[in-house]
N, CA, C and O atoms as CSV, one atom per row, in Angstrom:
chain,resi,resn,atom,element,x,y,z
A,1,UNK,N,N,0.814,-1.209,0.000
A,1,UNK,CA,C,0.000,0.000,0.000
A,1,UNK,C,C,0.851,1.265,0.000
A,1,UNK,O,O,0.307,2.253,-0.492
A,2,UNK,N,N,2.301,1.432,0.543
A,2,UNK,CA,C,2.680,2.393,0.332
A,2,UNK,C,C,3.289,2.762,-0.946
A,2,UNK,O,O,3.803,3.878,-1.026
A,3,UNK,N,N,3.305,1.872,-2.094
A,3,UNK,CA,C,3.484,2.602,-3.637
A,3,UNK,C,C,2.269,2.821,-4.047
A,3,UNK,O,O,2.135,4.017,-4.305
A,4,UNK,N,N,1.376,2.252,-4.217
A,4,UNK,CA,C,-0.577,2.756,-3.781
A,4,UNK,C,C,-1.075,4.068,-3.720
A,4,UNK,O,O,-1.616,4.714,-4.618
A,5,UNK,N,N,-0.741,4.511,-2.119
A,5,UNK,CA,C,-0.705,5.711,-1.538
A,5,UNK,C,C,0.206,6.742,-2.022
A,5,UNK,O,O,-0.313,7.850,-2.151
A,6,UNK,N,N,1.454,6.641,-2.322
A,6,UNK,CA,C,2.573,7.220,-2.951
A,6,UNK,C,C,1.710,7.866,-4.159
A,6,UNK,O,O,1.852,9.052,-4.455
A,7,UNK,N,N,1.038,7.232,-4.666
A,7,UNK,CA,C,1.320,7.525,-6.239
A,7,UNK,C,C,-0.113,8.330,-6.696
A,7,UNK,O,O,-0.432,9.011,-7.669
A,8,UNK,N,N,-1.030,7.719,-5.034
A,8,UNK,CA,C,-2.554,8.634,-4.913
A,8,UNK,C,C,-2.325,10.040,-4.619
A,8,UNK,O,O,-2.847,11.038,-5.116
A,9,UNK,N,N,-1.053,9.868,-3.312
A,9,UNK,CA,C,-0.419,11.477,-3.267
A,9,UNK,C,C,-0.067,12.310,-4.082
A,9,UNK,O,O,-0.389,13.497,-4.050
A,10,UNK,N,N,0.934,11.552,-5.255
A,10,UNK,CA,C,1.612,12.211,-6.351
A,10,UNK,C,C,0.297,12.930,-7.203
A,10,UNK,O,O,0.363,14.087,-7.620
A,11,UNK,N,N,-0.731,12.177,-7.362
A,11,UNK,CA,C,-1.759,12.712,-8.239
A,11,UNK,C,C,-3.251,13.402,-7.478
A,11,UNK,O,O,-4.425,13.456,-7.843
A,12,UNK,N,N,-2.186,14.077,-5.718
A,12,UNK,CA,C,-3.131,15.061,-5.485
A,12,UNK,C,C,-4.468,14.469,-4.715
A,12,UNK,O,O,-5.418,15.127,-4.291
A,13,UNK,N,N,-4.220,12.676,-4.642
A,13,UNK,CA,C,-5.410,12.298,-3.773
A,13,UNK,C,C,-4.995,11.720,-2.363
A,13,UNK,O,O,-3.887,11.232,-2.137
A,14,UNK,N,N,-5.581,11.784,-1.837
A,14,UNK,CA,C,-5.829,11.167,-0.348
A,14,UNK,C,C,-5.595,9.673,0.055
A,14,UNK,O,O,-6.479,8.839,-0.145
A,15,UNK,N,N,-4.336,9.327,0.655
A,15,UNK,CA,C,-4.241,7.853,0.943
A,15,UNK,C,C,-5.595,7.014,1.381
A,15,UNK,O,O,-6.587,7.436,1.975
A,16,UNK,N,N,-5.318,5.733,0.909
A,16,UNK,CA,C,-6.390,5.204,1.285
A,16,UNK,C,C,-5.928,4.699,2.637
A,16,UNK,O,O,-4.924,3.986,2.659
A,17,UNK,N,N,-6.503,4.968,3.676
A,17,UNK,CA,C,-6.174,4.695,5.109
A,17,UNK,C,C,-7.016,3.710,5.961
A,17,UNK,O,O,-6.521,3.191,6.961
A,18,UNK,N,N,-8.675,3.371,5.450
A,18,UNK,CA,C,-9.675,2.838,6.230
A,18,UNK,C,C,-9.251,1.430,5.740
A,18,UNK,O,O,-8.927,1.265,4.564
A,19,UNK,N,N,-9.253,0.158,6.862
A,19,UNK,CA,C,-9.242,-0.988,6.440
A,19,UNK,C,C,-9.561,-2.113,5.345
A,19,UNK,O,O,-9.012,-3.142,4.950
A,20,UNK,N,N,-10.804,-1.346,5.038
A,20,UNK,CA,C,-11.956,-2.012,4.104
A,20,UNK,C,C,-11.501,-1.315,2.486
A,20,UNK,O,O,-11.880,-1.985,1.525
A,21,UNK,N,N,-10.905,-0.329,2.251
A,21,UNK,CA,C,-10.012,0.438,1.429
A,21,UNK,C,C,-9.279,-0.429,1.251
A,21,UNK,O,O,-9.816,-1.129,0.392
A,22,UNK,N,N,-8.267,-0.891,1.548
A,22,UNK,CA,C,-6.334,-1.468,1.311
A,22,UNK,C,C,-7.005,-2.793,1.460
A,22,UNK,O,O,-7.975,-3.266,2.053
A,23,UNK,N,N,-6.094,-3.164,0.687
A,23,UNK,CA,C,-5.901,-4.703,0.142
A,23,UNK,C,C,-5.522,-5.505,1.209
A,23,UNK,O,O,-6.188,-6.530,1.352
A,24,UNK,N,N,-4.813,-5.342,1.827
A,24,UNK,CA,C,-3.991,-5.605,3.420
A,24,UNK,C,C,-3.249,-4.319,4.013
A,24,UNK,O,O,-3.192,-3.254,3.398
A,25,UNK,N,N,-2.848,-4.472,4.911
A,25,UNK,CA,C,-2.731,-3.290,5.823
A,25,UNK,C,C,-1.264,-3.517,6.331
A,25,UNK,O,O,-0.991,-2.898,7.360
A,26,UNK,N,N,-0.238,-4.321,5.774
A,26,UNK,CA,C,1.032,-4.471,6.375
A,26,UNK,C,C,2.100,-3.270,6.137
A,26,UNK,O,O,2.945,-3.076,7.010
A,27,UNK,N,N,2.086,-2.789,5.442
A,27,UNK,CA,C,3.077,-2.049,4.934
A,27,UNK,C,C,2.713,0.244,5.193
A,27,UNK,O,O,3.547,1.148,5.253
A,28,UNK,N,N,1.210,0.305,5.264
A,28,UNK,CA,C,1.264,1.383,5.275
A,28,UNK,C,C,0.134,1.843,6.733
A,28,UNK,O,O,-0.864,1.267,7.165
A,29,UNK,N,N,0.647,2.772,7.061
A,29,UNK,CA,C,-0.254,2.972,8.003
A,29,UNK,C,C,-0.060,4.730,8.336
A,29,UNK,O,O,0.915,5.424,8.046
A,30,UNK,N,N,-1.375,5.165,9.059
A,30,UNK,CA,C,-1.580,6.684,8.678
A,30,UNK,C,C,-1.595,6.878,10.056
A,30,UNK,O,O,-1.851,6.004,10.884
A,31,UNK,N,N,-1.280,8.192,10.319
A,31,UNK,CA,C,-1.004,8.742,12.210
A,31,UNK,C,C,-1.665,10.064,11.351
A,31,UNK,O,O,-1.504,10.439,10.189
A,32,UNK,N,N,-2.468,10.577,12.455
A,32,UNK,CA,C,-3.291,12.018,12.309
A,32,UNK,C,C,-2.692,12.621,13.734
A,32,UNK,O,O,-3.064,12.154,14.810
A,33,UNK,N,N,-1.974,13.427,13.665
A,33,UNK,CA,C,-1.647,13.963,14.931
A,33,UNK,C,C,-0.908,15.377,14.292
A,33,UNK,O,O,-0.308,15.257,13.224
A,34,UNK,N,N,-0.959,16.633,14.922
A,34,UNK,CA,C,-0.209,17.895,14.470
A,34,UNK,C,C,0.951,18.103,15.246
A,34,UNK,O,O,1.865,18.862,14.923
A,35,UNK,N,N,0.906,17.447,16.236
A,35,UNK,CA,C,1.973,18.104,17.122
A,35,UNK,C,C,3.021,17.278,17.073
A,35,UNK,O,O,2.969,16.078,17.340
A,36,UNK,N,N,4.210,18.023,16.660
A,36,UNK,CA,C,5.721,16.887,16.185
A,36,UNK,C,C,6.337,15.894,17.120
A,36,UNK,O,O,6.740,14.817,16.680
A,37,UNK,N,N,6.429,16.205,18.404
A,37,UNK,CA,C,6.103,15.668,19.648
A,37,UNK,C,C,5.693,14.190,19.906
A,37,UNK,O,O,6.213,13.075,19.919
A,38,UNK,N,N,4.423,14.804,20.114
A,38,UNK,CA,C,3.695,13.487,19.804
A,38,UNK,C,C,3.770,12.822,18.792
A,38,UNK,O,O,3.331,11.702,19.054
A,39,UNK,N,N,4.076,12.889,17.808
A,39,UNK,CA,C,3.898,12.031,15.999
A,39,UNK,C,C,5.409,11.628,16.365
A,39,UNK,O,O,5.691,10.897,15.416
A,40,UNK,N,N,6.433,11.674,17.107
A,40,UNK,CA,C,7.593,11.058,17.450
A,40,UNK,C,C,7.102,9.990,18.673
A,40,UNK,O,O,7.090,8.781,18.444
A,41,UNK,N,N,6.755,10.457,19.803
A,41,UNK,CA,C,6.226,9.492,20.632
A,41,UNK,C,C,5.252,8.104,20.142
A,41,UNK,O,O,5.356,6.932,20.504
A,42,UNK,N,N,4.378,8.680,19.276
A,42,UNK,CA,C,3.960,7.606,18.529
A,42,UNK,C,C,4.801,6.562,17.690
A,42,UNK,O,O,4.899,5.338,17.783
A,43,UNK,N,N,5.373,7.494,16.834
A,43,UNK,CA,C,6.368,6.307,15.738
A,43,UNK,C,C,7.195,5.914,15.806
A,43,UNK,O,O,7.691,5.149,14.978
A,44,UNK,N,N,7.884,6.442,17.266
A,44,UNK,CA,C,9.312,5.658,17.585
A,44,UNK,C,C,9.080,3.763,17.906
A,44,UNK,O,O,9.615,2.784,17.385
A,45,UNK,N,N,8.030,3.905,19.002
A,45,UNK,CA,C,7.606,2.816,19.605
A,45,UNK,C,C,6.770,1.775,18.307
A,45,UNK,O,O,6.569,0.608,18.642
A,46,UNK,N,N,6.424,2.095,17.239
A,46,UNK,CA,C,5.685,1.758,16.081
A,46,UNK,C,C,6.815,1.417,14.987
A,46,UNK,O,O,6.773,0.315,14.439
A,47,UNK,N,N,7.607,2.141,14.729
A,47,UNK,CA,C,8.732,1.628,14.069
A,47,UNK,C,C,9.565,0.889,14.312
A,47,UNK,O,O,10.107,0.169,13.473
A,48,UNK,N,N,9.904,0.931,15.848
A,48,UNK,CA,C,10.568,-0.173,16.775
A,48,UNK,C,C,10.094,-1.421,16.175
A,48,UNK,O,O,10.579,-2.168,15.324
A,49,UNK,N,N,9.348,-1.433,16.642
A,49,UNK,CA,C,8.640,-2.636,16.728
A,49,UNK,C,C,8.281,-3.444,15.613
A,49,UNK,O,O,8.287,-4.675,15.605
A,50,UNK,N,N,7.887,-2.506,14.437
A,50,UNK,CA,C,8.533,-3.357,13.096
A,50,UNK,C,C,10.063,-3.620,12.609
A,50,UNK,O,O,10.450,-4.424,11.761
A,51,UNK,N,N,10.813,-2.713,13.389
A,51,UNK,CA,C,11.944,-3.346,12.761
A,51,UNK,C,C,12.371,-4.591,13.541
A,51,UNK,O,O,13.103,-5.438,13.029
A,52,UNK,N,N,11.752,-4.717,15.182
A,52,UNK,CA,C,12.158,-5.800,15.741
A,52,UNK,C,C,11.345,-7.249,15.390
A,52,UNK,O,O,11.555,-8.375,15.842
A,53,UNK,N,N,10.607,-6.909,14.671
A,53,UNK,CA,C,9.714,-7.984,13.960
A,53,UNK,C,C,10.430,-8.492,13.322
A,53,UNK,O,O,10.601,-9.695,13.521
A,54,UNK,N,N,11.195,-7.808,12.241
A,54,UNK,CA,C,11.536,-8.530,11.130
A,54,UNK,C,C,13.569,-8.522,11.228
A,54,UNK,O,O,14.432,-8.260,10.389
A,55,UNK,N,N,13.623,-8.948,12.686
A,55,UNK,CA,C,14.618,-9.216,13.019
A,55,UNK,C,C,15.561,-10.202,12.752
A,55,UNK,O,O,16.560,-10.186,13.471
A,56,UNK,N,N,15.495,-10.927,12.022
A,56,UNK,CA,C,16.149,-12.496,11.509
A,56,UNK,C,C,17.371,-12.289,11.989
A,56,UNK,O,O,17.830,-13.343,12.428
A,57,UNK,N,N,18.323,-11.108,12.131
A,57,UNK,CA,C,19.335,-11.352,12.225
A,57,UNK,C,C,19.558,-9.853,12.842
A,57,UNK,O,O,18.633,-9.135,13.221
A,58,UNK,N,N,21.069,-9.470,12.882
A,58,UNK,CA,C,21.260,-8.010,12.916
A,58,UNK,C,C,20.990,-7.157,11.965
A,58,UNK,O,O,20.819,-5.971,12.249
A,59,UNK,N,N,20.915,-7.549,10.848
A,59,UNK,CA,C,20.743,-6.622,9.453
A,59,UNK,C,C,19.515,-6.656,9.122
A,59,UNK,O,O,19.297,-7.009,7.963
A,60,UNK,N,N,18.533,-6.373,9.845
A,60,UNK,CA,C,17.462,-6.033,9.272
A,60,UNK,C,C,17.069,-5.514,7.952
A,60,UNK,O,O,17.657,-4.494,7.591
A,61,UNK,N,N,16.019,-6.118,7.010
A,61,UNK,CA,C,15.820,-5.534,5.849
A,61,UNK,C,C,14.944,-4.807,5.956
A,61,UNK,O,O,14.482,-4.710,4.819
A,62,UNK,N,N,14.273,-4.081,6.744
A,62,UNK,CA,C,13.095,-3.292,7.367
A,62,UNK,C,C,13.443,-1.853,7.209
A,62,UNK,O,O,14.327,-1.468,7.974
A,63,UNK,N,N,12.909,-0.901,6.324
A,63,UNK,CA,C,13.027,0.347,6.581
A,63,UNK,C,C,11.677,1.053,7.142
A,63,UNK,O,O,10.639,0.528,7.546
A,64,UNK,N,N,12.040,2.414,7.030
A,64,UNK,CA,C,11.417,3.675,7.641
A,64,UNK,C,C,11.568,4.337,6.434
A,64,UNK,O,O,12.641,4.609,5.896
A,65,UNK,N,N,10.379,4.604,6.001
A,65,UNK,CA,C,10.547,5.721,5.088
A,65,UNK,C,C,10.151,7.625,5.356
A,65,UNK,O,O,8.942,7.846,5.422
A,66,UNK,N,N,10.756,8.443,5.449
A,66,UNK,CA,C,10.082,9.838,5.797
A,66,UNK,C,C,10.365,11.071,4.735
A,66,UNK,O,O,11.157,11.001,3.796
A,67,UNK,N,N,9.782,11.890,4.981
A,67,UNK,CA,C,9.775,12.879,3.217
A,67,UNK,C,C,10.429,13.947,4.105
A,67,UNK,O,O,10.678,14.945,3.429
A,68,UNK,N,N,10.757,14.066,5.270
A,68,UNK,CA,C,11.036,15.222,5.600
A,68,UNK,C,C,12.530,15.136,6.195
A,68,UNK,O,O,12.656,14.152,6.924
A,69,UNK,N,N,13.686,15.913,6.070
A,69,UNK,CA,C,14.837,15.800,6.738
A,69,UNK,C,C,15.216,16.173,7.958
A,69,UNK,O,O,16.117,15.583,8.554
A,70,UNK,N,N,14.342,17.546,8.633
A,70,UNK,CA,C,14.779,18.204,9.251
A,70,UNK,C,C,13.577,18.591,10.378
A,70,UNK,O,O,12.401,18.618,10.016
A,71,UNK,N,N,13.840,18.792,11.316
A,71,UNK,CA,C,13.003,19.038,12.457
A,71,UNK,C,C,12.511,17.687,13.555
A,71,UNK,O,O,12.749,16.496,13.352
A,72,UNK,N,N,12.112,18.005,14.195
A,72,UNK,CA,C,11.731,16.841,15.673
A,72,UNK,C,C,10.954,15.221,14.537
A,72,UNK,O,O,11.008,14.117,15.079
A,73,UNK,N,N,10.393,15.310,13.242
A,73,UNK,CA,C,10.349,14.377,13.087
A,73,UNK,C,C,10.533,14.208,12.205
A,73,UNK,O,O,9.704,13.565,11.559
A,74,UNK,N,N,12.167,14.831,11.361
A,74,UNK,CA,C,12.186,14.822,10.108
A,74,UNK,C,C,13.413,13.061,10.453
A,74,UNK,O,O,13.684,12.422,11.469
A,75,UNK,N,N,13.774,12.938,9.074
A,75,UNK,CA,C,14.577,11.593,9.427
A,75,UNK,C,C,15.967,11.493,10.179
A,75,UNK,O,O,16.401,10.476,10.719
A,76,UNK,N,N,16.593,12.736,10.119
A,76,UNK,CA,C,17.951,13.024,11.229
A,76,UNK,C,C,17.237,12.819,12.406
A,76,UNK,O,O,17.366,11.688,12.876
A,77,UNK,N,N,16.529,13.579,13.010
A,77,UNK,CA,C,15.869,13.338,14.376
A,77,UNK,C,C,15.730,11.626,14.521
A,77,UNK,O,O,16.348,10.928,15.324
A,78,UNK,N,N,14.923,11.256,13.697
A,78,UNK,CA,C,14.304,9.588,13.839
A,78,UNK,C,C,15.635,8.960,13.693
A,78,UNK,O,O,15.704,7.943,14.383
A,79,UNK,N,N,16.436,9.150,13.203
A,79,UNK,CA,C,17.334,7.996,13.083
A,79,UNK,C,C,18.248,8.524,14.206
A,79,UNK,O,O,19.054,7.640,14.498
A,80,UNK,N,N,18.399,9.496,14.850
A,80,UNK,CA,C,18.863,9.246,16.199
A,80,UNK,C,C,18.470,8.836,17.521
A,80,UNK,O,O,19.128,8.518,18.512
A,81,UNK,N,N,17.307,8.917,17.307
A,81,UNK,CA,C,16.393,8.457,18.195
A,81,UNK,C,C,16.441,6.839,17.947
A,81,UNK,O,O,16.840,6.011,18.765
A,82,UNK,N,N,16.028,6.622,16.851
A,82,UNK,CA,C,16.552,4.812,16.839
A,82,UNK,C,C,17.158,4.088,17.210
A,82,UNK,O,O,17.062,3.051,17.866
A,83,UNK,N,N,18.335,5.038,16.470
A,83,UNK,CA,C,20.282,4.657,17.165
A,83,UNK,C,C,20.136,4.518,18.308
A,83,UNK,O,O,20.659,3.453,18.638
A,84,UNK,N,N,19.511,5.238,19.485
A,84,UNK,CA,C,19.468,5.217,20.760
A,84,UNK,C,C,18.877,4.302,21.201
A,84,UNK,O,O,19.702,3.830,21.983
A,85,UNK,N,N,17.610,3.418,21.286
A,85,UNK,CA,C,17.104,2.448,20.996
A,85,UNK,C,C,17.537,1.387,20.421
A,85,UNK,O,O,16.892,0.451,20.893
A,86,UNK,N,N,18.152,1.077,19.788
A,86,UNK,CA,C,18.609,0.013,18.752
A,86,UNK,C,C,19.782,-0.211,19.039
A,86,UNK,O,O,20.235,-1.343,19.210
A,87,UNK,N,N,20.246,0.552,19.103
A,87,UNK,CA,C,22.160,0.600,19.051
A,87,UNK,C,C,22.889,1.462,20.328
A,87,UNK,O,O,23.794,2.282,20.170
A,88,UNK,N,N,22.205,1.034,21.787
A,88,UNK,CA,C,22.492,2.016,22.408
A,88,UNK,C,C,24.408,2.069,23.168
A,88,UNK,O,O,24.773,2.601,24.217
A,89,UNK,N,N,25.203,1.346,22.193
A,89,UNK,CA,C,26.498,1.068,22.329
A,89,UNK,C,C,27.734,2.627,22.498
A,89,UNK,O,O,28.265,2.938,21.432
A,90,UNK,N,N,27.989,3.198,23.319
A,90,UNK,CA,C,28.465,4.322,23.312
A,90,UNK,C,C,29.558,4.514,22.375
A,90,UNK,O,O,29.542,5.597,21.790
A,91,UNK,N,N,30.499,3.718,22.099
A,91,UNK,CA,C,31.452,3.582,21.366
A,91,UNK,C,C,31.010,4.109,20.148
A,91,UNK,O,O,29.808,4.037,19.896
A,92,UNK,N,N,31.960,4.746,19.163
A,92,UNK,CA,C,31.386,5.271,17.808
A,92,UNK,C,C,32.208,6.093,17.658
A,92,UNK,O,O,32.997,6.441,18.536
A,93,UNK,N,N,32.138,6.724,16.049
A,93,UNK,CA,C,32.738,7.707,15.723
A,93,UNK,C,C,32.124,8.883,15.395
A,93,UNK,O,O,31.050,8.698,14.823
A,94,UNK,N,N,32.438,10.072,15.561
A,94,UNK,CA,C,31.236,11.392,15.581
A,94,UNK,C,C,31.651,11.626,13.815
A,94,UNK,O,O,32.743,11.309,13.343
A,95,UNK,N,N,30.771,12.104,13.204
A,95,UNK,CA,C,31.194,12.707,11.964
A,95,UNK,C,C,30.806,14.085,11.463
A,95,UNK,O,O,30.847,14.078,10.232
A,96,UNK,N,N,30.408,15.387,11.997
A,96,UNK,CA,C,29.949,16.343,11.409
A,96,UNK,C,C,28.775,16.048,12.987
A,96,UNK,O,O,29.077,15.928,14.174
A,97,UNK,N,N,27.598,16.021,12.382
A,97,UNK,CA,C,26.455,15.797,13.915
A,97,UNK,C,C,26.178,14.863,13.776
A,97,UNK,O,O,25.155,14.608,14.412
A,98,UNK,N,N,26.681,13.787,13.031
A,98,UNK,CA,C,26.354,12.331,13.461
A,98,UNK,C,C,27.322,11.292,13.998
A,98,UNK,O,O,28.513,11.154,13.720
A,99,UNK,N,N,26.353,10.399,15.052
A,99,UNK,CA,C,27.579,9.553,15.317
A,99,UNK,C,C,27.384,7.921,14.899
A,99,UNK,O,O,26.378,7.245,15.115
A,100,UNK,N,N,28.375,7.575,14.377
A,100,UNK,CA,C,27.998,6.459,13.421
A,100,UNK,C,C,29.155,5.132,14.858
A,100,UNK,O,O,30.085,5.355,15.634
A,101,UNK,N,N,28.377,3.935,14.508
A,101,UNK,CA,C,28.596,2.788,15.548
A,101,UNK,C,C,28.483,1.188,14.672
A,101,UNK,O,O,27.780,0.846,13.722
A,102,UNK,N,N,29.353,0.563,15.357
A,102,UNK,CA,C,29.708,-0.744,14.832
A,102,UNK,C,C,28.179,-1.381,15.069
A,102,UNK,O,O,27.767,-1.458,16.227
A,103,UNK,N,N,27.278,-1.872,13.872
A,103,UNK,CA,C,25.995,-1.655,13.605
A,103,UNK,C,C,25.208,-1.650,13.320
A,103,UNK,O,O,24.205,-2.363,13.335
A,104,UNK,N,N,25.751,-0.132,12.717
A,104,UNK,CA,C,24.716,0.837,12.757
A,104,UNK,C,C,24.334,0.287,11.117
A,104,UNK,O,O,25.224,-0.272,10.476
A,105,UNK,N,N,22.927,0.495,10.494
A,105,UNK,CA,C,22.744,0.653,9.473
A,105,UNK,C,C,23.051,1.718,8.454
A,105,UNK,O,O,22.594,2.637,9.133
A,106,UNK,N,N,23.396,2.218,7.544
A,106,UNK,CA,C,23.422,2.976,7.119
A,106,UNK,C,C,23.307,3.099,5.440
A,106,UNK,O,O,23.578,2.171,4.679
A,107,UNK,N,N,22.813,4.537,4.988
A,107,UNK,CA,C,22.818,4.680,3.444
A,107,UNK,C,C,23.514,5.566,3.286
A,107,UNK,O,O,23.719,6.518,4.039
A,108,UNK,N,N,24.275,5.161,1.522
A,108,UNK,CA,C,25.129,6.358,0.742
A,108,UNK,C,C,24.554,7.136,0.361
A,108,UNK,O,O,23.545,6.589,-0.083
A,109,UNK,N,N,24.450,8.722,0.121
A,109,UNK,CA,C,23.642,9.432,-0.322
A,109,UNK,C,C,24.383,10.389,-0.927
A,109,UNK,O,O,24.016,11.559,-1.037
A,110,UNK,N,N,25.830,9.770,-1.491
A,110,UNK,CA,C,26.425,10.841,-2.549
A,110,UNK,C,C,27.435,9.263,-3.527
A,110,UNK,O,O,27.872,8.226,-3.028
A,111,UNK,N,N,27.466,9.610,-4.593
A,111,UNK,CA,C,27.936,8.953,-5.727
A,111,UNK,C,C,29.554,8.573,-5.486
A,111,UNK,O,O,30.220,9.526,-5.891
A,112,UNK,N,N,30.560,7.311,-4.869
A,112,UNK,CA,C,31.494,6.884,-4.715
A,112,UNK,C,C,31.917,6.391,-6.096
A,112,UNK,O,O,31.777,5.191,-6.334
A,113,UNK,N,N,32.467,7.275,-7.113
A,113,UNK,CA,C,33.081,5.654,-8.185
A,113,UNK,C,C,34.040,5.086,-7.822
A,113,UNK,O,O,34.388,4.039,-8.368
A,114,UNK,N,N,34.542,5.491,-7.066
A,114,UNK,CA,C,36.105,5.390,-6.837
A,114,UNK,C,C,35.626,3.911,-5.957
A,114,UNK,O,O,35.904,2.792,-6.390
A,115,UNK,N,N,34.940,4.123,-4.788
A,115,UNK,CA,C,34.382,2.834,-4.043
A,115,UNK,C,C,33.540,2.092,-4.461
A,115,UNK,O,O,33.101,1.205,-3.728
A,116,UNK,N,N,33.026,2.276,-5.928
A,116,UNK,CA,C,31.841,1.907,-6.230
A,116,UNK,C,C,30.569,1.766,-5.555
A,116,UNK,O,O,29.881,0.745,-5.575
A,117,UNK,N,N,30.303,2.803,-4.981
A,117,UNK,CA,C,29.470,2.840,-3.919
A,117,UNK,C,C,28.296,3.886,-4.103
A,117,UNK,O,O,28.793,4.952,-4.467
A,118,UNK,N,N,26.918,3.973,-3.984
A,118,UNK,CA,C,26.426,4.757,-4.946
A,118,UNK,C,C,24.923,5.512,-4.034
A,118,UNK,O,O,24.551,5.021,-2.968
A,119,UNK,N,N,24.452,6.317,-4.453
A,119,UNK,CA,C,23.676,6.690,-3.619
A,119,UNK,C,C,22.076,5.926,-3.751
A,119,UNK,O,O,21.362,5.598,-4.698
A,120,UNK,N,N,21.977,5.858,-2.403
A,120,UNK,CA,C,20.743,4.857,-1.896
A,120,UNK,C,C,21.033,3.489,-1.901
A,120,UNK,O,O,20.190,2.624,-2.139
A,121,UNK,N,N,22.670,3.193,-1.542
A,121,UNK,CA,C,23.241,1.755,-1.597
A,121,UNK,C,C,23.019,1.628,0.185
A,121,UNK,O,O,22.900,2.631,0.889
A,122,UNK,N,N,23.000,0.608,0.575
A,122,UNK,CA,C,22.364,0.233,2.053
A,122,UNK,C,C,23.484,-0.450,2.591
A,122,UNK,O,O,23.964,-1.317,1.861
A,123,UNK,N,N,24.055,-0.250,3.783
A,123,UNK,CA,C,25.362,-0.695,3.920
A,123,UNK,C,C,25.307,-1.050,5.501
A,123,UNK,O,O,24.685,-0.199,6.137
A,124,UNK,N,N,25.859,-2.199,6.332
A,124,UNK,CA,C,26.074,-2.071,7.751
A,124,UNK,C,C,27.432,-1.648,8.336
A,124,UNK,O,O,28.376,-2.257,7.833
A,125,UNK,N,N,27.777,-0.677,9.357
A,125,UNK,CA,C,29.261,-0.134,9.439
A,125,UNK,C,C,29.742,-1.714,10.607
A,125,UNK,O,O,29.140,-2.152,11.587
A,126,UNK,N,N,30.750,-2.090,10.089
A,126,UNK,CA,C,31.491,-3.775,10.701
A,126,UNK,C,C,32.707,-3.318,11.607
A,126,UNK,O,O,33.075,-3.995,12.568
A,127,UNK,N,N,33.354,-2.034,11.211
A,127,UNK,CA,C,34.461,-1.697,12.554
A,127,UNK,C,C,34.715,-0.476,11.877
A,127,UNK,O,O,34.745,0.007,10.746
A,128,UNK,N,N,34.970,-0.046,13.681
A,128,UNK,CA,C,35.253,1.124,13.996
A,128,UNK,C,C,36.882,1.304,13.932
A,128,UNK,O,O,37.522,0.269,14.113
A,129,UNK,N,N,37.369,2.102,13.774
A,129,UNK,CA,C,38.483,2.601,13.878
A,129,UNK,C,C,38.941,3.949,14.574
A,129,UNK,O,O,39.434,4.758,13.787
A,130,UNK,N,N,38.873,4.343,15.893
A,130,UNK,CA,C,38.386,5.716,16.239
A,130,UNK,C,C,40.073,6.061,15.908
A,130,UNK,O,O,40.468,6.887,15.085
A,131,UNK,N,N,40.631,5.494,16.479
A,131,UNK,CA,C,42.525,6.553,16.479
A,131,UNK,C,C,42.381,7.089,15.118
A,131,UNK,O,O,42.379,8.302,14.910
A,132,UNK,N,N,42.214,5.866,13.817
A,132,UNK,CA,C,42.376,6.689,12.395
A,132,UNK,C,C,41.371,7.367,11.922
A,132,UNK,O,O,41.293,8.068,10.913
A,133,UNK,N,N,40.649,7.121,12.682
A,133,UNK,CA,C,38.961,8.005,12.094
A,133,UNK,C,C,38.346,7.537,11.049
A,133,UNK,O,O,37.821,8.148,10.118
A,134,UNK,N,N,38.444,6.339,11.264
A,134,UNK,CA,C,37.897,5.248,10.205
A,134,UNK,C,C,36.769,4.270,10.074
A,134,UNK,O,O,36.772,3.693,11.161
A,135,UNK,N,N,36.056,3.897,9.533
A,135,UNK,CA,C,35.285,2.971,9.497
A,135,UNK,C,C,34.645,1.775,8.452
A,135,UNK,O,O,34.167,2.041,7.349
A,136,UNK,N,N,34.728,0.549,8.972
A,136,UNK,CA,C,34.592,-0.584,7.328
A,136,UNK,C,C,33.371,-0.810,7.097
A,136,UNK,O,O,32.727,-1.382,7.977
A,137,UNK,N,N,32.709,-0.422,5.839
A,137,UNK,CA,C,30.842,-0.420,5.630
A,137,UNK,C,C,31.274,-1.841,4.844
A,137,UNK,O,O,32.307,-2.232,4.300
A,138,UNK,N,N,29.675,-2.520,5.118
A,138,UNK,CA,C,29.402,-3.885,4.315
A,138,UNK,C,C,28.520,-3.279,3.450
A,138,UNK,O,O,27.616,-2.643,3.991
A,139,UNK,N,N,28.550,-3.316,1.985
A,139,UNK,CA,C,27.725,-2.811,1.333
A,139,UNK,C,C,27.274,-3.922,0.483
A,139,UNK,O,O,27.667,-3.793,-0.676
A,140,UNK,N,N,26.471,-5.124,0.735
A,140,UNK,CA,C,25.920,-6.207,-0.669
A,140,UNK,C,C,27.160,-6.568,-0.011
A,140,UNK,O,O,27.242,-5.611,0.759
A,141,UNK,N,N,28.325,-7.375,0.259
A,141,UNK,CA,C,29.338,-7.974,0.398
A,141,UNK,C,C,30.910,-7.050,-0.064
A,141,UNK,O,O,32.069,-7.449,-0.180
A,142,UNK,N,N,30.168,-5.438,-0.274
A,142,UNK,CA,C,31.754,-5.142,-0.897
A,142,UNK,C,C,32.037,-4.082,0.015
A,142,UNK,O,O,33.123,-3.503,-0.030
């Protein structure tokens, strides 16, 4: 339902949200709330919980998807809030305002040729290196 909804949005209509609407109900689900606050209190504990569902292992194939970057529930906020939850291992390396941990999930979001590494490639960080300021991503096995 969320390429469904995606694509009802794109053309200006209204997700289908009522049960009897959606085909099944696994994949998308709607929060009505204004206050950023709360719409974090809600989806932390809601996203948790699907990603601990589909836990098979450490590498979860489970995302979060959000349209917004910035503010109390844009995806910087949520994915530190996760990290904290998920990965609450102090060890890590800071990078700019993030701090990245032996882990942690993470995506490329600028074009590596040199690493062949590419943006929206999905990678887990496998070791830390704090003295060199380093760190080894698993990206697909490379």
């Amino acid at each position: 339902m969320i390429v469904v909804n995606a694509h009802r949005i794109n053309q200006g209509e209204f997700p289908l949200i009522k049960a009897e609407e959606r085909k099944e109900a696994t994949d998308f689900y709607f929060i009505q709330e204004e206050d950023p606050e709360k719409v974090l209190a809600v989806s932390l504990p809601f996203v948790l919980k699907g990603f601990q569902s589909g836990l098979a292992s450490t590498q979860s194939k489970n995302s979060s998807l959000n349209p917004m970057h910035r503010g109390t529930i844009g995806v910087a906020n949520l994915n530190l809030e996760l990290q904290k939850m998920m990965n609450p291992d102090p060890a890590g390396i800071i990078h700019g305002s993030r701090t990245f941990k032996s882990g942690d999930k993470v995506m490329q979001i600028v074009n590596n040729y040199d690493k062949d590494v590419f943006n929206g490639d999905i990678g887990w960080v496998l070791r830390i290196n704090r003295e060199d300021r380093e760190m080894t991503i698993d990206f697909d096995g490379g």
